[in-house]
N, C-alpha and C positions, 0 to 999 in steps of 0.2 A: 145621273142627270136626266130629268124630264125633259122631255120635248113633245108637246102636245099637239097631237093630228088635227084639233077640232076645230086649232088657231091658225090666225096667218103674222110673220114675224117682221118686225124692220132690222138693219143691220144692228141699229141702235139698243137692240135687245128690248122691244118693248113687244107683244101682245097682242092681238087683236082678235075680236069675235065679235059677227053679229049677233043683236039680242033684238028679235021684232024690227022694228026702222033706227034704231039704236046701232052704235059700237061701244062694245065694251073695251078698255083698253086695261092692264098691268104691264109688269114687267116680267124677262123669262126665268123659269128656274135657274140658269146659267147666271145669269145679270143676281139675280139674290145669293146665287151661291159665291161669286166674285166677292160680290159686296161684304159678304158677312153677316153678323145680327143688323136688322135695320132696327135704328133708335127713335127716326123722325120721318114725317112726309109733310112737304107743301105741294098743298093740290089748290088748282085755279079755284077763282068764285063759279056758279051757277049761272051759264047766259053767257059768258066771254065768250066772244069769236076769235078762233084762232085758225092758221096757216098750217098746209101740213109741211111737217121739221121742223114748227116751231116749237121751242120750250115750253111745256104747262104745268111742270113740277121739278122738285129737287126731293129725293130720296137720300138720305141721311144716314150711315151706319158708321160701326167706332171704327172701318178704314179709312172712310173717302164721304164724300157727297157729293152726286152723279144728278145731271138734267134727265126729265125725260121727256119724252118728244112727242107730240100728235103726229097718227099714223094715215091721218085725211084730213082735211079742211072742214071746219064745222064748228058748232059753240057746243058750249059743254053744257049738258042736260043733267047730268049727276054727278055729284063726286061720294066718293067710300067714306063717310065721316066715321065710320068704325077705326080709321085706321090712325088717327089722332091719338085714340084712348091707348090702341093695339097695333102698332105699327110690325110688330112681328108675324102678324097675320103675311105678310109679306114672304118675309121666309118658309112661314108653316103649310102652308097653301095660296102658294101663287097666280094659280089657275081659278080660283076659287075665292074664299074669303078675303084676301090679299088684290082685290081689284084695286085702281085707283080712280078711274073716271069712267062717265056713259059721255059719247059724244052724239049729236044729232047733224050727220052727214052733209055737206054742202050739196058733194057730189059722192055717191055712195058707190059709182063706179073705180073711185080712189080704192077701195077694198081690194078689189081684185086683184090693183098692181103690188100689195104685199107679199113677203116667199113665204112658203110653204113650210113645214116643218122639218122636211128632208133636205131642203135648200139651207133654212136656217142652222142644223147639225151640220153640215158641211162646212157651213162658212166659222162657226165657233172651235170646232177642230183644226180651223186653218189660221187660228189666233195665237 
């Protein structure tokens, strides 16, 4: 299991990284290994405002299909249209190809109050 330093984590098991005045968000290695093979993603339109905790996707795999959550208040600036075609990018590199949205920040001090990688390993061991 991965747990990447470069990120910061929600309980929720989603991702975060900034990229320039951007957040990028996915979901964690843990959250895709849970899951399984992913089959499907709905990711929001381009421009939606959304709340942080609130829902912007559902992630699809042959166990379950799971919400995932904005990790800051902001509209969404991109989404991973690769992951329609290749929703396995998910699994295969989750840090990486397997993105699912860019958000453009309300308040980008929202960042900060994400855990860390060594907070987030704690708390999935204690699942």
């Amino acid at each position: 299991m991965k747990f990447d330093t470069g990120v910061l984590y929600q309980k929720t098991h989603e991702w975060s990284r900034k990229e320039g005045g951007l957040i990028v968000v996915g979901i964690s290695d843990y959250a895709q290994d849970s899951l399984g093979d992913v089959v499907f993603v709905e990711l929001p339109e381009v421009g939606r405002s959304l709340k942080k905790d609130e829902a912007f996707g559902v992630v699809e795999s042959v166990k379950a299909a799971s919400d995932v959550y904005m990790p800051v208040a902001g509209t969404i600036a991109e989404v991973n249209e690769g992951l329609k075609d290749n929703p396995a990018a998910i699994n295969t590199d989750p840090f990486g190809a397997g993105w699912f949205i860019k958000i453009r920040p309300d308040n980008p001090a929202e960042y900060d109050r994400l855990i860390s990688a060594a907070e987030y390993e704690a708390f999935v061991k204690g699942l």
